[in-house]
N, C-alpha and C positions, 0 to 999 in steps of 0.2 A: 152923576155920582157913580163913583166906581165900586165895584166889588171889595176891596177894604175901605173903603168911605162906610159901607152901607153895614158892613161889621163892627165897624166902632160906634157906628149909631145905635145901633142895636145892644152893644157894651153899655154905652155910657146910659141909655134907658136901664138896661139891668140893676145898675150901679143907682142911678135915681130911684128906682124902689125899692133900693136898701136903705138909700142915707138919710132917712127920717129918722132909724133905729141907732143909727151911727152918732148923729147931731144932738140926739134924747142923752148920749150918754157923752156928748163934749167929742163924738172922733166925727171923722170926715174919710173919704178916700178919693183918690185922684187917678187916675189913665193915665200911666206914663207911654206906652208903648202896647203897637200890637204889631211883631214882629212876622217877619215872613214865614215863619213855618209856624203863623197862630199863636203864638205864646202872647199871652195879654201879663204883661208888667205893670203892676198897683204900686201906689204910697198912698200908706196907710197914715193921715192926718192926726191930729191933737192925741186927746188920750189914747185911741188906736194902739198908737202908738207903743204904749207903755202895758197897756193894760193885759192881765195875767189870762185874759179870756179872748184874746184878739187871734190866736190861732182858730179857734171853736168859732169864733164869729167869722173869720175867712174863709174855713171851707163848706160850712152850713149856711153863710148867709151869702157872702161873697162871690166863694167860685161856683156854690148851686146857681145860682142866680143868673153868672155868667155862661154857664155850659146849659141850662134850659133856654136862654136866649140863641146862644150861638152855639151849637152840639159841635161845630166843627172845630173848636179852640183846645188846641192840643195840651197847653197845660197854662194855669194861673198863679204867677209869683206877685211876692210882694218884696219889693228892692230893698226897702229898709227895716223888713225886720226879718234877723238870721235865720229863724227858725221856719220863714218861711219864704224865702228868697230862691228856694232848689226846685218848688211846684210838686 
């Protein structure tokens, strides 16, 4: 396993002990991408989606979660929604 294998492993744990909070309230989110200069790109699943608190729940549940996992992840977007797609 290589060096970003072993980053994304360590993402997509991060990301499993958010998504019980996520699936209580109907969202989901999904690893699209962990690019070569570390940027980790999310889609934010079901109500996620929509819902007027899914900024607050990305950078307090989502990118904490991912940069106490992996300190080295230069910044965390989410593709499909505007407001948080810049990181």
């Amino acid at each position: 396993m290589d060096s970003k294998e072993k980053t994304i492993a360590l993402i997509e744990l991060a990301l499993e002990s958010v998504r019980p909070y996520l699936k209580a309230d109907g969202g989901d989110v999904r690893l699209i991408e962990l690019t070569d200069n570390q940027d980790v790109v999310l889609e934010l699943l079901g109500s996620c989606q929509s819902c007027p608190m899914s900024a607050m729940t990305f950078r307090a549940g989502l990118e904490e979660s991912i940069r106490k996992a992996v300190p080295s992840v230069n910044k965390v977007v989410a593709q499909n929604v505007p407001s948080l797609a810049q990181g």
